[in-house]
matplotlib code that plots the C-alpha trace (Angstrom):
import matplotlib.pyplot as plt

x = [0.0, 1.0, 0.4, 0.2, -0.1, -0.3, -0.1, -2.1, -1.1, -4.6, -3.8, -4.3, -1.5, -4.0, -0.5, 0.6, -2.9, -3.5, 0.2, -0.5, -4.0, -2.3, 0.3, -2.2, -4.1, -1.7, -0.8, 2.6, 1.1, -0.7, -0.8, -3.4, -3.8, -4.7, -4.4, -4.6, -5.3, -6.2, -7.2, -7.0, -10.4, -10.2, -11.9, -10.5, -12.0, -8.4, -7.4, -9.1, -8.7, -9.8, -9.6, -8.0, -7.7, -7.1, -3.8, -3.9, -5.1, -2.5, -0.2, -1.4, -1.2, 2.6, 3.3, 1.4, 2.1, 4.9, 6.1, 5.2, 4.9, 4.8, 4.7, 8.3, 6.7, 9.4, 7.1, 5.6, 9.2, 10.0, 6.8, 7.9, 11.8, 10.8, 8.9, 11.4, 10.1, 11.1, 9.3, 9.1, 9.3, 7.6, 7.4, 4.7, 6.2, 5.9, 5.1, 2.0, 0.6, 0.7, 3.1, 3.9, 7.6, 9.3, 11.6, 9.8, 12.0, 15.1, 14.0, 13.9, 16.5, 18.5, 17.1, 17.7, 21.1, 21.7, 20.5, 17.5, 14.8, 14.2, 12.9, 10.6, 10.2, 9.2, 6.3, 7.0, 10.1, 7.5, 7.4, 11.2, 11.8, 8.9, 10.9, 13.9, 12.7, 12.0, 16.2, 16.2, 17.6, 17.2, 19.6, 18.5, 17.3, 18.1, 15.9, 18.2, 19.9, 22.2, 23.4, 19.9, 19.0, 22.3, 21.1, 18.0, 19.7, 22.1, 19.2, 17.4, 21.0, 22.1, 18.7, 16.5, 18.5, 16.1, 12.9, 12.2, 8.4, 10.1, 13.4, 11.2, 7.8, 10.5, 12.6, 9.2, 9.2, 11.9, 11.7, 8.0, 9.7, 12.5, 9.5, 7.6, 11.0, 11.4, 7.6, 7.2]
y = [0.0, 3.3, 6.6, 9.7, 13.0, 16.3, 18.3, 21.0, 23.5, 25.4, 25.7, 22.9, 20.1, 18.7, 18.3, 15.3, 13.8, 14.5, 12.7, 9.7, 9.5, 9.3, 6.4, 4.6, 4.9, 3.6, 0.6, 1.5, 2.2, -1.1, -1.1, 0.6, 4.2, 5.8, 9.5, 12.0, 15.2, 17.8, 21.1, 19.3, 18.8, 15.5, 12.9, 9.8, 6.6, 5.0, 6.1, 6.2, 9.5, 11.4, 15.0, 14.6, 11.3, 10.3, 10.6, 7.0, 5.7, 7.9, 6.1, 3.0, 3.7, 4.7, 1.4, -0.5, 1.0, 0.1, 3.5, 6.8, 9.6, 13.3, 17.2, 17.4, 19.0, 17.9, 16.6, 14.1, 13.4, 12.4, 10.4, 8.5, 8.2, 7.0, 3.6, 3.1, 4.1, 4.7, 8.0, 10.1, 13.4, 15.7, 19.6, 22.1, 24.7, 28.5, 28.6, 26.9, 28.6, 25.6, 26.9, 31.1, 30.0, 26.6, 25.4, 22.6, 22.4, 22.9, 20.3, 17.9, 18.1, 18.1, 15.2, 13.6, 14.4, 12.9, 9.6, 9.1, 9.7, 10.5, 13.5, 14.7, 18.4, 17.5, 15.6, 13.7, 12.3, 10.6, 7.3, 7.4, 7.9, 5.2, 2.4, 3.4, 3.7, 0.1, -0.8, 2.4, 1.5, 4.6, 6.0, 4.6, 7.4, 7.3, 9.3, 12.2, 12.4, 15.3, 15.4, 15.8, 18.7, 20.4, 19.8, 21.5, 24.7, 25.0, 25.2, 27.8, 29.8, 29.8, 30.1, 32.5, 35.0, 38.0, 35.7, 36.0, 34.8, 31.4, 31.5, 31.7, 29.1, 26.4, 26.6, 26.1, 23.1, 21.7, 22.7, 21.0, 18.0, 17.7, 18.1, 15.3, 13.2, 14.1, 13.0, 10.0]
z = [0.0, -0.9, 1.8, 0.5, 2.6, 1.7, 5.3, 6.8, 4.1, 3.0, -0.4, -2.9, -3.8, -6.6, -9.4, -6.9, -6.9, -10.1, -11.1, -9.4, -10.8, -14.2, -12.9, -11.8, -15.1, -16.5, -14.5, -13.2, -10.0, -9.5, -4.9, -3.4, -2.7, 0.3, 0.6, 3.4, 1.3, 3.9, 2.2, -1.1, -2.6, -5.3, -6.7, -7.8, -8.3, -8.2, -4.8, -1.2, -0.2, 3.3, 4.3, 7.7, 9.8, 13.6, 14.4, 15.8, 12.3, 10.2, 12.0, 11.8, 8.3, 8.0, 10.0, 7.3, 3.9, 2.1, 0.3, 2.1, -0.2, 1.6, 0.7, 2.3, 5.9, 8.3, 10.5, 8.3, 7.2, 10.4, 11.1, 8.3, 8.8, 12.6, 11.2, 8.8, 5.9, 2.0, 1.8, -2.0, -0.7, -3.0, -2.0, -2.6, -4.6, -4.8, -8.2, -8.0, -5.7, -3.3, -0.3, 0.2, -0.5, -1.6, 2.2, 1.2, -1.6, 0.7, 2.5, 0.4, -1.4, 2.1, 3.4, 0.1, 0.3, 3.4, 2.1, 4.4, 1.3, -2.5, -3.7, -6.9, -8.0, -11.6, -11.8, -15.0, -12.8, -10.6, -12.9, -12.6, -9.1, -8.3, -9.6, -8.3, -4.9, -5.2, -5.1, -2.6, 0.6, 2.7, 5.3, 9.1, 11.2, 15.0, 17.3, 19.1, 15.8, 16.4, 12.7, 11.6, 13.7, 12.7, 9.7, 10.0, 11.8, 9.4, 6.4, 9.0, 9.3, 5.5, 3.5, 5.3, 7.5, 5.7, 6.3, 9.9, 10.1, 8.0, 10.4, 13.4, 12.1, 11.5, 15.0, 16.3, 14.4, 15.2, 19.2, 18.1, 17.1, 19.8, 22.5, 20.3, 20.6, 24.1, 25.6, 23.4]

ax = plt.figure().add_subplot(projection="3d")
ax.plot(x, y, z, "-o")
ax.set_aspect("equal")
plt.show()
């Protein structure tokens, strides 16, 4: 089973859904679907897709699917990385009016760099990257990974020192995630 989700974004991430939609057309995405699409209104008769579900049962779903595909929010990044995951990591981009600015694309292509997932900008790379995630053996992520989070400061430090609201939403995030780490 595949797990797609999209985040808690409220602008539309309909190219993925619509991308997949087309793979699945035609037959190189044969699994099953599921799809959390959050503010992402689509029909499909080729996928399952829900607006928003229990945190319990999202993660019931990571432990269950096979290939996690995500919007490239760190936190669902790390959902994934935690149960082991191959995660696709596919950010919402500027351009489309899908994020106010592309970190996502930052953090993608930083995580992918690292070795821990694969990324796709271009959607027509999706077929590609789908069968290569199949030999993909992704980088193991340790909880209290200190290289990580250096990681993440760094990308804070270098790309958005004129950005405050950014510099200051994602050390939430990450202060977010080390509490997360932390209490669970």
């Amino acid at each position: 089973m595949i797990l797609v989700t999209l985040g808690t974004q409220d602008k539309s991430f309909e190219r993925l859904l619509r991308a997949l939609d087309q793979l699945i057309e035609k037959k190189v995405i044969q699994e099953e679907v599921v799809v959390q699409a959050g503010y992402t209104n689509y029909e499909s008769k080729n996928m399952k897709i829900f607006s928003y579900l229990p945190k319990e049962e999202l993660e019931k779903l990571i432990e269950k699917c096979d290939l996690f595909i995500t919007h490239a929010g760190v936190g669902s990044i790390m959902d994934g990385l935690k149960k082991k995951k191959k995660i696709i990591a596919i950010p919402r981009l500027a351009k489309y009016q899908e994020h106010t600015n592309d970190h996502q694309l930052q953090i993608a292509e930083e995580f992918e760099k690292e070795g821990y997932l694969l990324s796709v900008v271009d959607m027509k790379d999706l077929k590609k990257v789908l069968t290569k995630v199949k030999h993909f053996k992704p980088k193991e992520y340790h909880e209290g990974n200190q290289k990580m989070l250096d990681l993440i400061e760094t990308y804070i430090a270098t790309n958005h020192r004129d950005n405050r609201i950014v510099l200051y939403l994602v050390l939430l995030l990450v202060f977010g995630l080390i509490l997360f780490i932390i209490l669970h």
